[in-house]
BADO-755897 format. One record per residue (C-alpha): residue in three letters; x, y, z. Coordinates in Angstrom, 2 decimals, always signed. Each point is the difference from the previous one (the first is absolute). Example, Ala and Ser with C-alpha at 12.3 -4.5 7.8 and 13.67 -1.06 7.14 Angstrom:
2
resn; px; py; pz
ALA; +12.30; -4.50; +7.80
SER; +1.37; +3.44; -0.66
//
This chain:
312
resn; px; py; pz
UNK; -16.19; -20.28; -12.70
UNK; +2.27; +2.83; +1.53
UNK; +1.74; -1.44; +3.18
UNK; -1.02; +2.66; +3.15
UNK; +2.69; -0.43; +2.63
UNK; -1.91; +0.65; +3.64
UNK; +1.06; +2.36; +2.64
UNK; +1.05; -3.19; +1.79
UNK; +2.11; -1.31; -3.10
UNK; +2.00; +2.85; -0.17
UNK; +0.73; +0.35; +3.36
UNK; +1.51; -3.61; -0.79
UNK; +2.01; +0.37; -3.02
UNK; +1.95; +3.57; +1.37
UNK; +1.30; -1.41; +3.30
UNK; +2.62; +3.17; +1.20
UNK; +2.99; -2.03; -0.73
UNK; -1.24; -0.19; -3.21
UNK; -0.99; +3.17; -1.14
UNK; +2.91; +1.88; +1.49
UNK; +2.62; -1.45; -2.15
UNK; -2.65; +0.05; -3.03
UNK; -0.25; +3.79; +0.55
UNK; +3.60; +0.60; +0.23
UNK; +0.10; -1.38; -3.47
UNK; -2.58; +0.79; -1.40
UNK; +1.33; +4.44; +0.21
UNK; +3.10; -1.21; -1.67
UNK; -2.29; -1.41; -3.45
UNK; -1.26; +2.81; -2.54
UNK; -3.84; -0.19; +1.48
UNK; -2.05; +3.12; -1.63
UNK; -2.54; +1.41; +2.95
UNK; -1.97; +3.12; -1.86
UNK; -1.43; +2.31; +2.31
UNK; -3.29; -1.12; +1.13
UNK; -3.74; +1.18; -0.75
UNK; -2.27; +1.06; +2.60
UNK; -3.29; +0.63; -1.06
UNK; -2.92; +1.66; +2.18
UNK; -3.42; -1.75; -0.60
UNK; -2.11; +1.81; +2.21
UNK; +0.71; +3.82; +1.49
UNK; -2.60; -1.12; +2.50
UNK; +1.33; -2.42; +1.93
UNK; +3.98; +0.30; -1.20
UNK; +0.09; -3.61; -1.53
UNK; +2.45; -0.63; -2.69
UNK; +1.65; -2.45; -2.08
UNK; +3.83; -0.29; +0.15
UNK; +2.08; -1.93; -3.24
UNK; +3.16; -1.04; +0.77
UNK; +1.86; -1.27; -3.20
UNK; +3.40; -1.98; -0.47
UNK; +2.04; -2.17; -2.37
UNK; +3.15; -1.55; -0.35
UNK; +0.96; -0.31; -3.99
UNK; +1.09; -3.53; +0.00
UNK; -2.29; -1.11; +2.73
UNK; -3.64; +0.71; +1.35
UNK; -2.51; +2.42; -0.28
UNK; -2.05; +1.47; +3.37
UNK; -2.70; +2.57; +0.83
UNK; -1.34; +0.44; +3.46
UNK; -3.54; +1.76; +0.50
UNK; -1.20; +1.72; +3.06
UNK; -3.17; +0.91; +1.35
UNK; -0.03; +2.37; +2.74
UNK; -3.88; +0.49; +1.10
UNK; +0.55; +1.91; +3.23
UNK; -3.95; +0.28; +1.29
UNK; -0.21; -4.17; -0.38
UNK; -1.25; -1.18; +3.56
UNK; -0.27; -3.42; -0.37
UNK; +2.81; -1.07; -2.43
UNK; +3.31; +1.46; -0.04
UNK; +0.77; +3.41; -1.22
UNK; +2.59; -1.30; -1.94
UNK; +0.32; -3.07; -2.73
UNK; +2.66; -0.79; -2.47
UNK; +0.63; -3.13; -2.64
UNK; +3.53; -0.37; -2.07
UNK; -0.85; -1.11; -3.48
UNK; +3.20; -1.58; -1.45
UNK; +1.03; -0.23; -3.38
UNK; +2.18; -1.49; -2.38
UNK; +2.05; +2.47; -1.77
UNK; +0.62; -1.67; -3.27
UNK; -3.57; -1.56; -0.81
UNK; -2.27; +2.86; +2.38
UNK; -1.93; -3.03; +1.63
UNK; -0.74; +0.08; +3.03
UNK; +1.60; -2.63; +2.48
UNK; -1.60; +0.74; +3.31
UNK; -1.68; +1.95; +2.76
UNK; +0.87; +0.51; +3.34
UNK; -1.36; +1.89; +3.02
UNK; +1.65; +3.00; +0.56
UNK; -0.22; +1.13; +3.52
UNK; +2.23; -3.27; +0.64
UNK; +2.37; +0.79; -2.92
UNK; +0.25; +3.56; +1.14
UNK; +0.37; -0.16; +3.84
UNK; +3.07; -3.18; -1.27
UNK; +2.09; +2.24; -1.99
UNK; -0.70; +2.78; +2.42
UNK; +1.69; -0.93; +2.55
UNK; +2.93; -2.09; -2.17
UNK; +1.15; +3.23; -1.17
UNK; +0.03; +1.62; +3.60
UNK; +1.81; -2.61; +1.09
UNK; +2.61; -0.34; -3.42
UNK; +0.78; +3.74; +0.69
UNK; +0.50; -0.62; +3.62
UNK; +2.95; -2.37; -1.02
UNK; +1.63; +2.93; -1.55
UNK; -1.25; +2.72; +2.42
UNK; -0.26; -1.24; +3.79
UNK; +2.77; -0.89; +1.89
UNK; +1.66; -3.57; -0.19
UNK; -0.73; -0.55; +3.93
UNK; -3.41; +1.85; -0.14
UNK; -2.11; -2.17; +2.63
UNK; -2.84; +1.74; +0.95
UNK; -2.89; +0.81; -2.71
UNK; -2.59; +2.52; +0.53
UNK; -3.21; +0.39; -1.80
UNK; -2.26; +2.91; +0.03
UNK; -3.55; -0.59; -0.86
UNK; -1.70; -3.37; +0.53
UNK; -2.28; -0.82; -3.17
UNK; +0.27; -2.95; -2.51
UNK; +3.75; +1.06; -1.25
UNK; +2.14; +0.09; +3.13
UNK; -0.42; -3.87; +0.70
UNK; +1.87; -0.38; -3.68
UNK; +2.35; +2.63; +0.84
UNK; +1.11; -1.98; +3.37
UNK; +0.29; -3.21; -1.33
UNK; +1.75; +0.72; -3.50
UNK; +2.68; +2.30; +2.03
UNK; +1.01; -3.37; +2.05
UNK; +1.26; -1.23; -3.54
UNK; +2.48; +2.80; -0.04
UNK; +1.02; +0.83; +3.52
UNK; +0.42; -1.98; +3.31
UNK; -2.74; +1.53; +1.61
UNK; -0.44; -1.23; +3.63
UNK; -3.35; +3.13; +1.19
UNK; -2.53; +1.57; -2.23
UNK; -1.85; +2.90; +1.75
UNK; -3.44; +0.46; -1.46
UNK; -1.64; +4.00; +0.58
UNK; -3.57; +0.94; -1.30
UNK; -2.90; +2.35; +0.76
UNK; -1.81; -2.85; +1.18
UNK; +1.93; -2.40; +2.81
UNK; -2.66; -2.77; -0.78
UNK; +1.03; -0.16; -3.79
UNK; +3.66; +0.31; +1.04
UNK; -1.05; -3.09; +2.36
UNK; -1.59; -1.60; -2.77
UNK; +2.80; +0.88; -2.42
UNK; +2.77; -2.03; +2.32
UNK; -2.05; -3.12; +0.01
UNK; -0.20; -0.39; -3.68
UNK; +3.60; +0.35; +0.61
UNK; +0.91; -2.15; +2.55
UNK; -2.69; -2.55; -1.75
UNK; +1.20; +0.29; -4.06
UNK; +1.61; -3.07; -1.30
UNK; +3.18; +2.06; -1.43
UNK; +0.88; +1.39; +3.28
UNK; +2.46; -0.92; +2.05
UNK; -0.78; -1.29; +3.46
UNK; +2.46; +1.39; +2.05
UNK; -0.69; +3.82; -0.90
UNK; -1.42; +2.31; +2.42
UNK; -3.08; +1.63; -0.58
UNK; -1.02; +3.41; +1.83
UNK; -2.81; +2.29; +0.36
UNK; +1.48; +3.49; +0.70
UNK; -2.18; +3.07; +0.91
UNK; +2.44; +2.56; +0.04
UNK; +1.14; +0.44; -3.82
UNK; +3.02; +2.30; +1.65
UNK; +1.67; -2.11; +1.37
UNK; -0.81; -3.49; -2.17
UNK; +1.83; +2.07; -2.61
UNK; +3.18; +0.98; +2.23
UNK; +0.11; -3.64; +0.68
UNK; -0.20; -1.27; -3.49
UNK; +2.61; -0.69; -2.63
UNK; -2.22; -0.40; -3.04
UNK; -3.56; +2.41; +0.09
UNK; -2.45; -1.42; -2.36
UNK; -2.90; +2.89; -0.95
UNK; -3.26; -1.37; -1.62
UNK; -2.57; +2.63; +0.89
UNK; -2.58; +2.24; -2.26
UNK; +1.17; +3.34; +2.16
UNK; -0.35; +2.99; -0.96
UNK; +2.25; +1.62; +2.23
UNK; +3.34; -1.76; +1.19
UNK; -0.24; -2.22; +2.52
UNK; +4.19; -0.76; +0.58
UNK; +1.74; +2.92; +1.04
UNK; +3.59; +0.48; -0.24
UNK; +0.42; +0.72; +3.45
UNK; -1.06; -3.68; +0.85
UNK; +2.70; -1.49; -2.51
UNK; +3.71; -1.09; +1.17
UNK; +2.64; +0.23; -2.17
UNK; +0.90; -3.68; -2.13
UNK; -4.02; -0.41; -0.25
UNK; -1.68; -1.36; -3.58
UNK; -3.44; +1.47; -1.03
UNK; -2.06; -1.94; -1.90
UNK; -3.10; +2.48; -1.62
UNK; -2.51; -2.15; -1.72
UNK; -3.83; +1.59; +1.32
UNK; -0.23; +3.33; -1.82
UNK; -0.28; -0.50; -3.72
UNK; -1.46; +3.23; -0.63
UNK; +1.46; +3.87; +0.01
UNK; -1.84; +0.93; +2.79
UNK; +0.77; -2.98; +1.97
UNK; +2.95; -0.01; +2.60
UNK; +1.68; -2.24; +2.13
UNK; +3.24; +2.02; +1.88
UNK; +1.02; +4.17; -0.22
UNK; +1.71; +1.95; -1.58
UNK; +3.14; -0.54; +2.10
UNK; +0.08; -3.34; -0.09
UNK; -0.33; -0.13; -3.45
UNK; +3.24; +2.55; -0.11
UNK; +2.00; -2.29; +2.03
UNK; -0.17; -2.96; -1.52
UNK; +1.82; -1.68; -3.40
UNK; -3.30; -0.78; -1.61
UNK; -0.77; -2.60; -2.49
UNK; -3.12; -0.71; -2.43
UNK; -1.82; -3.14; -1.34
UNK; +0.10; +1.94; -3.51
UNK; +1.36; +3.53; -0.70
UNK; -3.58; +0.82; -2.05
UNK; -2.51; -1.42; +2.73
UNK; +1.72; +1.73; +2.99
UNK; +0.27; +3.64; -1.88
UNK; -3.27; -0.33; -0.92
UNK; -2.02; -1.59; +2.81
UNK; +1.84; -0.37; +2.89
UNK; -1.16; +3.23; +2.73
UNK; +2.99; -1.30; +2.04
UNK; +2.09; +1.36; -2.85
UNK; -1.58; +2.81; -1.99
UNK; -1.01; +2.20; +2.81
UNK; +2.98; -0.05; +1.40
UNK; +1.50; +0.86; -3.26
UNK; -2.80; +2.63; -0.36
UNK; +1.12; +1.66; +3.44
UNK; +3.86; +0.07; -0.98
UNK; +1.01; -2.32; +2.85
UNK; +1.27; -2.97; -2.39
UNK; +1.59; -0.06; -2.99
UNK; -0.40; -2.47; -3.14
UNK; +3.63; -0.61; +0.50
UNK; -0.75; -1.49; +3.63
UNK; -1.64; -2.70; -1.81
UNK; +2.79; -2.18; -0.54
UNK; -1.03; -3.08; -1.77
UNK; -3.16; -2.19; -1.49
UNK; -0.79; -3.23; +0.70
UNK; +1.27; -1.61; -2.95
UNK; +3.46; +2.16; +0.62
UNK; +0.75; -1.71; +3.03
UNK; -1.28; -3.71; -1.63
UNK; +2.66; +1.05; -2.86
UNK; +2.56; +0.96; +2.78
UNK; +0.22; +2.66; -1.34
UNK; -0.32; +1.75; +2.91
UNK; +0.77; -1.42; +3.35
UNK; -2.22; +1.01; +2.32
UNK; +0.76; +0.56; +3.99
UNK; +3.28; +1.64; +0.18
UNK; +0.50; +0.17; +3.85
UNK; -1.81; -1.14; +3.23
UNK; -0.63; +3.65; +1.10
UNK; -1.90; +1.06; -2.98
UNK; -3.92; +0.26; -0.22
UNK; -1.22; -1.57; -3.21
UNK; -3.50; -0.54; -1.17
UNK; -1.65; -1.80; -2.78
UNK; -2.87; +1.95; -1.41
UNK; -2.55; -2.24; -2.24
UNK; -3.23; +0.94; -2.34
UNK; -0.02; -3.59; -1.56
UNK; +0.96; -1.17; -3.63
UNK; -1.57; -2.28; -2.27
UNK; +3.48; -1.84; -0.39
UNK; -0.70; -1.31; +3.52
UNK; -3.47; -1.43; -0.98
UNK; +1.30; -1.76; -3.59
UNK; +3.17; -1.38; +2.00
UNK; -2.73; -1.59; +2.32
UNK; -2.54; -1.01; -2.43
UNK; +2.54; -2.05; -1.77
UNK; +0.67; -1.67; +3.40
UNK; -3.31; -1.08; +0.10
UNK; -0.39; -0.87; -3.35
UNK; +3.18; -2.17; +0.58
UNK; +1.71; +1.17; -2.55
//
């Protein structure tokens, strides 16, 4: 029988100074990540199935599947499996759940790009929006920076609440961190160091006028072209950098409507992730500079993972 790895066993296997390092080299190895498939099932109700595929030639084979039912009441809206592969033979080795996998590598590659993008003495981490992602996002950006306060901002000031005690109470985080509610996303994000976005808006909710120079942005919410996390001029004044060249031009609102409007320039986007992994870029220049980190996702990130868990 096929071996399914729980939500709980893969939180196990990818502890964040695990799968930090494992990332880093896992966009230095020749990984092949095709574009994915979304397919609509219903024009009804929106639901669709999403296949993302991804092999490495002398190592394993991976597909992760998707279901996005967004009228579900009483299940989630969203469910996902990775299905992993041997490359040579094409048996399959294992499943996994995939919310787990994906939330894991997530924030591991927020948090790998921070260590090239944020400031070396950045001690105060902000995160804007408060759902299932930005507990991942705090803890795996200990493993990179000596974070001493992480702000927490949200619609709602009960999830925000509710968001700093899965915090305070996860087994990976350290104790002596200080955990905040903030209500006024002004000034959490003059205060900050590090601003970690994982929203679904629409319209941008970080404006450049609350940013200080030497700040890091961290985009990881809007995965879609009419999704958008900052403006137009913050966009402009920052040295940007991209999970993947392809995802980000494609998918990432952040990116192509600021393109669209002729207020950034595909030059400003200095460098992908596997670039800096390479050193082939080196990230940060200078303390006074703005940078930000602008992520759709990759399939590399789920096979580097998968393999993790698979222990191999």
């Amino acid at each position: 029988m096929i071996p399914y790895f729980t939500k709980e066993q893969v939180s196990i296997a990818l502890p964040y100074a695990k799968l930090i390092p494992a990332l880093r080299l896992a966009f230095t190895q020749e990984i092949i990540s095709p574009k994915r498939h979304a397919h609509s099932l219903s024009e009804a109700d929106s639901s669709s199935l999403l296949l993302m595929p991804v092999w490495q030639p002398q190592g394993q084979l991976g597909v992760k599947l998707v279901t996005v039912a967004p009228k579900n009441t009483d299940v989630p809206t969203v469910h996902a499996v990775f299905v992993l592969f041997d490359t040579k033979t094409g048996a399959p080795l294992a499943l996994m759940d995939g919310e787990e996998l994906t939330l894991r590598r997530t924030a591991a590659a927020s948090a790998l790009a921070s260590s090239y993008a944020s400031r070396h003495d950045a001690r105060h981490l902000l995160l804007v929006g408060n759902g299932s992602l930005a507990p991942h996002i705090a803890i795996a950006h200990c493993q990179t920076r000596a974070i001493t306060d992480i702000s927490i901002w949200g619609r709602s000031v009960e999830k925000s609440a509710s968001a700093a005690k899965i915090i305070r109470e996860h087994a990976e985080f350290p104790a002596h961190i200080r955990v905040h509610v903030r209500e006024d996303l002004a000034a959490a994000c003059h205060e900050a160091d590090i601003i970690c976005c994982a929203t679904t808006s629409k319209t941008p909710v970080v404006l450049s006028d609350y940013v200080k120079a030497g700040t890091h942005l961290d985009l990881v919410g809007g995965f879609k072209p009419d999704m958008r996390e900052v403006d137009d001029e913050l966009m402009s004044r920052a040295t940007v950098f991209v999970d993947t060249y392809a995802g980000a031009l494609a998918e990432a609102g952040d990116i192509t409507q600021t393109l669209a409007n002729g207020n950034l320039a595909k030059s400003a986007i200095v460098a992908e992730l596997a670039e800096l992994c390479a050193d082939k870029h080196l990230g940060r220049k200078s303390n006074a500079e703005i940078t930000l980190f602008k992520s759709v996702g990759t399939a590399i990130e789920d096979l580097c993972a998968a393999n993790l868990v698979w222990g191999k």
